[in-house]
C-alpha positions in Angstrom: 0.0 0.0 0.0 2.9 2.4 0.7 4.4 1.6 -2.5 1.0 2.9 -4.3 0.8 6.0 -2.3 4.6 6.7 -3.6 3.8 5.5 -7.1 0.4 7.7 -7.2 2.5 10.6 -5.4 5.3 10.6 -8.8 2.5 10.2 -11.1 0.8 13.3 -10.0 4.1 15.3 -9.6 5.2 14.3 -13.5 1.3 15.1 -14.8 1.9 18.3 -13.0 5.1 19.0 -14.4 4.1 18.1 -18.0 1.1 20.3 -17.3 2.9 23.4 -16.4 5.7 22.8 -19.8 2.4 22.8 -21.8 0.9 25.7 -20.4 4.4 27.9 -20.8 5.0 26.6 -24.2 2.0 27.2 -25.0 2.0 31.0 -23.7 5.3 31.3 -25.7 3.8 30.1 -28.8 5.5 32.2 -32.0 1.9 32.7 -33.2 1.0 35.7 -32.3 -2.4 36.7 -34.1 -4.1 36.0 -30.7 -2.1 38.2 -28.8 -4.1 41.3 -27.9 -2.5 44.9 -28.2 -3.6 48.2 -26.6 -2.9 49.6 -30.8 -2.5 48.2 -33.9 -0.2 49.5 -36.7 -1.9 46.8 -38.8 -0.7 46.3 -42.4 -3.8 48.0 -44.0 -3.4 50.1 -47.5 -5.4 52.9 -46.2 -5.7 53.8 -42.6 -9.4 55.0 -41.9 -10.4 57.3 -39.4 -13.9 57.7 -37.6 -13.7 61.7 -38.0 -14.6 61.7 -41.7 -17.0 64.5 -43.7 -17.6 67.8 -41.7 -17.9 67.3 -38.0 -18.9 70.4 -36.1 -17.4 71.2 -32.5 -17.4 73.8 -30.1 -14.0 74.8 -28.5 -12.9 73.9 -24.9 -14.9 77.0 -23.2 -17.6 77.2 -26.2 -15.9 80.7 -27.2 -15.2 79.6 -31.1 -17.2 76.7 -32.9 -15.4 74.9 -35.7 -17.0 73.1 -38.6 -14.0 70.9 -39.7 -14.0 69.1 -43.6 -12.0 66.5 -43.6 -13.7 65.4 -47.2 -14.1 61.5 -47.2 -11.6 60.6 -45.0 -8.1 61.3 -42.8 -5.6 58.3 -44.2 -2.3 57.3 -42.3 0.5 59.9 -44.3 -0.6 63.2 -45.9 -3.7 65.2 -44.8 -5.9 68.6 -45.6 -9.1 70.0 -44.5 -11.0 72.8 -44.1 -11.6 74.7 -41.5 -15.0 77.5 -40.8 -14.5 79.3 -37.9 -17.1 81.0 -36.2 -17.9 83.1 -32.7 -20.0 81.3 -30.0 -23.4 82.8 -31.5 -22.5 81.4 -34.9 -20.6 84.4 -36.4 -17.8 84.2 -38.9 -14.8 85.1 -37.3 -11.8 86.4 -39.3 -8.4 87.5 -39.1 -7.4 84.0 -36.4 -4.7 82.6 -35.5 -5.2 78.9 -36.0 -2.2 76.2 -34.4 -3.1 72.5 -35.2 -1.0 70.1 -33.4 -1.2 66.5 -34.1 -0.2 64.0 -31.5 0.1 60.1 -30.9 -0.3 59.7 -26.9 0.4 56.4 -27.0 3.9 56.7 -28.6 4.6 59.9 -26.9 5.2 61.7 -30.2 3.9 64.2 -32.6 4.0 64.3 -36.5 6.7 63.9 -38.9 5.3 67.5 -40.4 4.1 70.5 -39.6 0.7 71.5 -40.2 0.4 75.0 -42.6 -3.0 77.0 -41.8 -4.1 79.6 -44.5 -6.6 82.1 -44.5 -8.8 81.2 -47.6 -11.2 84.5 -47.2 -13.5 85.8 -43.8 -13.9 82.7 -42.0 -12.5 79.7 -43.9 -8.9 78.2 -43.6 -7.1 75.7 -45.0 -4.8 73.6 -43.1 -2.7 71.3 -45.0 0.8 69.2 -44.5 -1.2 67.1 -41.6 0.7 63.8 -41.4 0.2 60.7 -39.6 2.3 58.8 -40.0 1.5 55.4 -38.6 -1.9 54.2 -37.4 -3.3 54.3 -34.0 -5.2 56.8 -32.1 -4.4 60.0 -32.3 -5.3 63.7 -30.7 -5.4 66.8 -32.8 -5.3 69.9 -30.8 -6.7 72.7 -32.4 -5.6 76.2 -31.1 -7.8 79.5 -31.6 -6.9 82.9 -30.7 -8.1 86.0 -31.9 -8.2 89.5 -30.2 -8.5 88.8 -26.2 -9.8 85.5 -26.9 -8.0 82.4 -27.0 -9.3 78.4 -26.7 -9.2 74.8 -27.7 -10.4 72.1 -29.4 -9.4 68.4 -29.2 -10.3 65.7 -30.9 -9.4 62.2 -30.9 -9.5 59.6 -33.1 -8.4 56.5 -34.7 -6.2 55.9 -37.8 -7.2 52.7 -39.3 
């Protein structure tokens, strides 16, 4: 009887060793398309991006609202939209001075580029050179300030 005790004792000892190997080898497996990521780079031709058409938003303190085309879409590399800028009532405001600063949280980085803002006439600018240049989510300050007044918007999204 003592010699089954010992013989069910190294049973249960290997079955638990072989146990464990399978479970690490298993963790350490080289496939990796389980493996969940808090971002994807993926290997897409065209990164999508959920702010697409004209999205209107009011600034950080509602002083400026901001009706943004972005035209079909934003795609991972070059960028350009448009920009309308009006006053908290709705009123074109002119004569701004528009910052847009793209940033990838995640990576602790900005763009590759700098974006160029143009006046195009009264209230519409053009902002062009917007880069981005690997997918993943993304924030897009937008800085206002005209006169006195000064305020933000930021949006953020997802390059697909």
């Amino acid at each position: 009887m003592e010699k089954m005790r010992s013989l069910w004792g190294e049973i249960n000892l290997i079955s638990s060793i072989v146990l464990v190997i399978f479970l690490v080898s298993a963790g350490c497996s080289e496939d990796s398309s389980n493996v969940v990521t808090d971002h994807d780079h993926g290997s897409h031709d065209h990164g999508v991006v959920e702010l697409k058409g004209i999205v209107s938003k009011h600034t950080t303190n509602q002083m400026f609202m901001l009706k943004l085309d972005f035209g079909v879409k934003l795609v991972k590399g070059m960028n350009s939209f448009t920009l309308t800028l009006m006053n908290h009532d709705g009123k074109a405001v002119s004569g701004a001075q528009i910052e847009v600063i793209p940033f990838m949280t995640a990576h602790n980085h900005g763009s590759s580029a700098k974006p160029v803002v143009t006046t195009q006439g009264g209230e519409k600018y053009l902002v062009e050179n917007v880069v981005f240049q690997m997918m993943g989510e993304w924030d897009m300050t937008i800085k206002v300030s005209q006169g006195k007044m000064s305020d933000e918007l930021k949006l953020t999204f997802s390059i697909k």
